[in-house]
N, C-alpha and C positions, 0 to 999 in steps of 0.2 A: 562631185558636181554640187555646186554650193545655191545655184538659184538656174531658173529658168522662165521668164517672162508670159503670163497667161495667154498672150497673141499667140505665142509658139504650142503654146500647150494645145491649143484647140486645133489647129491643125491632126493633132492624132488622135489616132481611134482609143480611147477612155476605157477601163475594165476596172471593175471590183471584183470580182468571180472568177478566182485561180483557172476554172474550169473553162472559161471563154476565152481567156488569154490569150495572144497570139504575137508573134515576132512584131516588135517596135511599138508595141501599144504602151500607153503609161498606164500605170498600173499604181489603185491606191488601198495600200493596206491600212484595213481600219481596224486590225486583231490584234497587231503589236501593240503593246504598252511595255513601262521600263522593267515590269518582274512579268511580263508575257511573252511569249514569241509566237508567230502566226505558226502551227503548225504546218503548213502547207508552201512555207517559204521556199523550201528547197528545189518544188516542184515550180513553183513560181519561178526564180530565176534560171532554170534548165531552163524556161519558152524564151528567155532573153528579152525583157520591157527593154524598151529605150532607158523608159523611169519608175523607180520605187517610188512613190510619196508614203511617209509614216510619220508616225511621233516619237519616233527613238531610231536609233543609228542601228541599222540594220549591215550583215557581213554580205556588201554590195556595194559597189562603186559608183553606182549610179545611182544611190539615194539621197531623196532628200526631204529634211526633217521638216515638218511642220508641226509648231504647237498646240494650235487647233485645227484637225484635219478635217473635220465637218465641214466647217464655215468655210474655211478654204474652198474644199470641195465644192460649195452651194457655188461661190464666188467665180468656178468654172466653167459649172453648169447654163449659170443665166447668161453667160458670154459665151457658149459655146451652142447653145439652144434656147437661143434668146425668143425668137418668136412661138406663142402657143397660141390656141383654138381661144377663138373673143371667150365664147360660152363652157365655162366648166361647171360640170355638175356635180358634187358629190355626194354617195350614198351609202350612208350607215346603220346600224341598225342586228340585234340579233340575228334576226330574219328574212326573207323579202328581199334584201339587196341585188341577187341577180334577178329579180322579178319584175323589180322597179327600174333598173336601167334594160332592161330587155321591152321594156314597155315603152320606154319614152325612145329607144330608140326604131322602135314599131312605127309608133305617130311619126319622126322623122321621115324615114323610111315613106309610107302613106302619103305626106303633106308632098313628097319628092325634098327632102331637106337632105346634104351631104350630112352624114353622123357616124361619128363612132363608138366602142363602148370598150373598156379595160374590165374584166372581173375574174369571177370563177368561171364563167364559159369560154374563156377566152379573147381574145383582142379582135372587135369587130369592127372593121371600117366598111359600109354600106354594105356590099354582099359578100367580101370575103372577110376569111375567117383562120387568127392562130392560135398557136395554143398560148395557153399564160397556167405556170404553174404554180403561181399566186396567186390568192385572191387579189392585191395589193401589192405588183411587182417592184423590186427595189426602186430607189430617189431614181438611179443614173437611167433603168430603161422607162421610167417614167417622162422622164423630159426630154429624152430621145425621141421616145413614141410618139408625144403632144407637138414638137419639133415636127416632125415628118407629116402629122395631121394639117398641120398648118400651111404647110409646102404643098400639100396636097388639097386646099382650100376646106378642109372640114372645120367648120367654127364651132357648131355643138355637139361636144365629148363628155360622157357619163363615167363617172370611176365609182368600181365600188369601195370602199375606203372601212379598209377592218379594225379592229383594234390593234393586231398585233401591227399594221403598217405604220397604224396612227400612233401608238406608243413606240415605235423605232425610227419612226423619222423619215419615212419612206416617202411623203408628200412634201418635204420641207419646201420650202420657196414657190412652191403654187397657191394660186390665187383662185376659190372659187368665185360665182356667182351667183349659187345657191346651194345650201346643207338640206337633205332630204333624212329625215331619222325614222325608220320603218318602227321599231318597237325595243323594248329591253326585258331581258331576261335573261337566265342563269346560262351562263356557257365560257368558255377558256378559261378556267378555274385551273386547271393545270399549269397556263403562265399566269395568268395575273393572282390567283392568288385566291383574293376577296374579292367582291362585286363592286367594292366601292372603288378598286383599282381599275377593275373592268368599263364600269364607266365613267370616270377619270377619262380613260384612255378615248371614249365614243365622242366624249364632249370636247376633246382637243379638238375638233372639225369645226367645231363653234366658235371655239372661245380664240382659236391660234391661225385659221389655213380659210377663213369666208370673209369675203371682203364685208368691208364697215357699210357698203350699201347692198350688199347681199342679200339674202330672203333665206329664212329658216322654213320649213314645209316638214308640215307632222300634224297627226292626228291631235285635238284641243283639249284633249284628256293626259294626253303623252306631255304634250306642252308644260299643261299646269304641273305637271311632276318635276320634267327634267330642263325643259329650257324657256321658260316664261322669263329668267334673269337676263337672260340675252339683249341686247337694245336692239336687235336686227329688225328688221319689217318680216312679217310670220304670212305666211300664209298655210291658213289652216283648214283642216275640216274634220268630218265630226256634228255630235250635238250640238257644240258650241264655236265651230268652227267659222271664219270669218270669209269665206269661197264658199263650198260646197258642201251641201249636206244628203246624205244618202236616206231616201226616203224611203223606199223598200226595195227586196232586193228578192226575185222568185225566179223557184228551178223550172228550167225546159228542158227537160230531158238532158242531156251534155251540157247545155249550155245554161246562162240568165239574162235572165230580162231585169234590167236596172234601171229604178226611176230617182233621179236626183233631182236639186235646188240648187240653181247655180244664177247668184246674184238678183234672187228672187222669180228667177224663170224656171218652171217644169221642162226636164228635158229625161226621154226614157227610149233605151235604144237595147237592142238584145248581144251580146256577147258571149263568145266559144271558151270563156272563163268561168270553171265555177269555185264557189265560195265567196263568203265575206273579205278570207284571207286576202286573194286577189283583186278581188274590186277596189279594198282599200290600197293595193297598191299601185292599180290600172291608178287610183283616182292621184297617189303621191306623184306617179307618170306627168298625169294633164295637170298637177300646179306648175311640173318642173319646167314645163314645156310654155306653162304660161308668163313662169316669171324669165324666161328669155325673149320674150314679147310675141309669140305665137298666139294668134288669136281663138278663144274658145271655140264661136262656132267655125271654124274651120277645124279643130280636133274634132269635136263631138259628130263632123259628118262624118269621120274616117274611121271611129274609134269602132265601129264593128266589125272591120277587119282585121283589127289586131288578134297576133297567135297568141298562143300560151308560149313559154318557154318551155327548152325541156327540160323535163324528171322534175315539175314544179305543178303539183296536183295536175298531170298530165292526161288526159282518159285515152287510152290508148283499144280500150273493147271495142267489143260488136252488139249487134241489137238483142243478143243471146248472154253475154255474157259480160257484166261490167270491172271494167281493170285499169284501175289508178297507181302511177307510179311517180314517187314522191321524194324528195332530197331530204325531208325533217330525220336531224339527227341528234335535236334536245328536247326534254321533258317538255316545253312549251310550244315547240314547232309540232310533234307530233300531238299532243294534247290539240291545237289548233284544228290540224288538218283531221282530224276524225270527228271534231265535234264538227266540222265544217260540211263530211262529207256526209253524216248521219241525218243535218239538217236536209240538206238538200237532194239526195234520194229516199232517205225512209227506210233505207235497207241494213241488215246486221252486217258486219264488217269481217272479214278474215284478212289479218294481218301478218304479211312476212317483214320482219324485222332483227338489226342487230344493233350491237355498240360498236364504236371504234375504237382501237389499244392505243395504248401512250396518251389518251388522253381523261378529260373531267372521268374517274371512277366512279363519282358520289353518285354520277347522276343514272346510271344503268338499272339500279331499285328502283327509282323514280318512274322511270319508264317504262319496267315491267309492271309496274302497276299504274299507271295511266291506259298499257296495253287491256289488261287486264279489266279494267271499267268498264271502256266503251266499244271491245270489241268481244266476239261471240266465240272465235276462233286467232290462236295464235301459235307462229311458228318462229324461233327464235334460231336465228343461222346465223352465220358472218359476216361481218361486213366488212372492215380494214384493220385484220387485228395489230396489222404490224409485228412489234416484238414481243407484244405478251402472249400469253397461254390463251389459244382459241374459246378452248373448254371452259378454263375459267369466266371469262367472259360473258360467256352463254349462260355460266350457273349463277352470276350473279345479279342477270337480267331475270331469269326465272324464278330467283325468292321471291321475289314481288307480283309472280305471274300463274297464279295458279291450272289456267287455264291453257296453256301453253306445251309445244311440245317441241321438242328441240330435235333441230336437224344439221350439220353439221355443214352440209353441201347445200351452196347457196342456191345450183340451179335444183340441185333435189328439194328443197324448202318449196319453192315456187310449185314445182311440179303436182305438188301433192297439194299444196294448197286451192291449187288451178281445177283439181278433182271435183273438190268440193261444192265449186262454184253452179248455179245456179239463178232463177228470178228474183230471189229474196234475199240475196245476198250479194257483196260485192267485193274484190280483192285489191286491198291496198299494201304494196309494197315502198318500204322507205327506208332509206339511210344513206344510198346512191345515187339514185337520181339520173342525171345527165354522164355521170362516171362509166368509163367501159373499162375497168381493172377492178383488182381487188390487190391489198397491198397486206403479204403476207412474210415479216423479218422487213428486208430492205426488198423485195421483189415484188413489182408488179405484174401478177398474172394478169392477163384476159379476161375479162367480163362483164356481162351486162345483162341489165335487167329487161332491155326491150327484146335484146336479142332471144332470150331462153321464151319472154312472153307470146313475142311473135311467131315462134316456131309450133306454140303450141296451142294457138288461135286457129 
């Protein structure tokens, strides 16, 4: 088969993912090269594609070659899921990123706005809800999913947009209308490498994938480091921000009371959010929602009933006993979330925490001793060892942590930690978050941290 006309093509159902594949789907291999072969070929054509596309002749009769398969590919994509949502948002950033699109699609949600949201919690269009086991699901269900949004009348969709999406090309041929950058710091050093690769990869969002009349949104500190080069129109805030300036910001027990400056007007409303962490990114939320033309004081009436997301400085206690449960899984997220939570209750902290395997090793010292500073008590259990050595793990998080005791079983961690607790004290567990498994080799077992918490509330 020597050629096949793009009209034809789109009539069929499209696969990259040997694992999706199904009778008469075309099918495009992007593993083969001329000294490669897709290992997984053979399983591929058992399902029988109509069509192979690759870059090298492949032992199948119905291939066919192309020399740039990317482009090609983009080339099918925008004819075959031509229409997307008017408003795309995208967000990047170390930190924060399900924080900020679970917020902005909060205000939707409130205002009564159809919205949806692609990330690590999964694919949310207004109340329902699937899974996505990407943070950054590949190009082909990207433009599927924004296709279907569109059909379905949703104009503003929030992605969270990761490095490793944004260095492989996962968003290619989408247009935002606003780049949201929560923060930078040390993290996926295991693929990228360096940090200068790492954000390399953050500032593709700016520099490659936001329209020329787009809006960058980021705090005016963050700016002057990483994207003041940009000629976009900025909406910022901060000390030196050109919107919103956060003027103080005090605990009410669970919640805060937040008084801002918003285009030289006092406006102060209480919120079931606590930290700076959050606020700042409730506030990344109301620019995104501003720069799609959502008028402030219609957020700012609704903006108290926005939730928290969950396993994202979550409080989940009782009036007896206080219990945060938390997603921070780098020296800087967790470093955040304790100086965050020490501000705002006054209380010493008992920390259950671990590292994940296969990934950044450097940073496990790091965080046994950030554990170590601002907490009173720590228990060092597992988190997702994957394929390395649990043990190791743990004892590499504990050089750094003297104060620490190592427990092996994650609900046993929790358990004994939960002993402890008391008025003067309060338990923060982090590394999972919204996760209900643990991933140990290639197996996900069962679990979760709200579940073993609530059992024993």
């Amino acid at each position: 088969m020597k050629n096949m006309q793009i009209q034809k093509i789109i009539k069929y159902n499209l696969s990259t993912d040997s694992r999706n594949l199904k009778k008469n789907d075309i099918f495009f291999d992007f593993i083969s090269k001329k000294n490669k072969k897709n290992p997984y070929l053979e399983k591929i054509i058992k399902k029988k594609p109509k069509i192979i596309f690759s870059e090298c002749n492949l032992n199948f009769k119905n291939t066919i070659c192309k020399k740039d398969l990317k482009t090609y590919f983009l080339k099918i994509l925008f004819k075959k899921f031509k229409k997307k949502p008017k408003n795309l948002i995208a967000v990047t950033g170390t930190n924060g990123k399900s924080s900020v699109a679970h917020f902005f699609k909060e205000i939707n949600k409130y205002l009564r706005i159809s919205c949806a949201s692609i990330g690590t919690l999964g694919f949310i269009e207004n109340k329902y809800k699937t899974k996505n086991n990407l943070t950054t699901p590949d190009i082909l269900t990207n433009h599927k999913k924004l296709n279907e949004y569109y059909k379905k009348k949703i104009q503003n969709v929030v992605i969270e947009t990761s490095s490793h999406g944004l260095d492989q090309g996962r968003l290619r041929g989408l247009v935002f209308r606003s780049g949201i950058f929560t923060n930078f710091t040390r993290d996926h050093l295991d693929y990228h490498k360096t940090l200068t690769n790492y954000l390399k990869a953050k500032l593709n969002l700016f520099s490659n994938l936001l329209s020329k009349n787009g809006y960058i949104i980021t705090n005016s500190s963050l700016n002057e480091k990483y994207t003041k080069h940009f000629k976009n129109k900025k909406l910022l805030f901060g000390p030196y921000g050109n919107t919103i300036k956060l003027i103080s910001l005090k605990a009410c027990g669970n919640m805060s009371l937040v008084k801002i400056n918003f285009s030289n007007e006092i406006f102060l409303f209480k919120t079931k959010l606590i930290g700076r962490i959050q606020i700042d990114n409730l506030i990344n939320s109301i620019l995104a929602a501003i720069s799609i033309g959502i008028k402030f004081k219609k957020i700012i009436n609704i903006i108290h009933k926005v939730k928290n997301p969950l396993g994202r400085i979550d409080y989940i206690g009782n009036k007896y006993k206080t219990i945060i449960i938390d997603y921070a899984h780098t020296p800087d997220g967790l470093k955040k979330v304790l100086e965050n939570l020490l501000t705002h209750f006054n209380k010493k902290i008992i920390l259950v925490f671990g590292c994940g395997g296969d990934r950044d090793k450097k940073k496990r010292l790091t965080m046994g001793r950030i554990a170590n500073k601002y907490c009173s008590k720590v228990f060092i259990t597992d988190d997702n060892p994957r394929y390395e050595d649990p043990h190791k793990i743990r004892l590499e998080i504990a050089k750094g942590c003297n104060k620490s005791k190592i427990i092996s079983s994650r609900k046993e961690a929790i358990k004994k930690a939960f002993k402890l607790l008391n008025k003067n004290n309060l338990l923060l567990i982090t590394g999972k978050g919204h996760e209900n498994y643990q991933i140990f080799k290639n197996i996900k077992k069962p679990f979760s941290d709200y579940k073993v918490v609530r059992s024993l509330l």
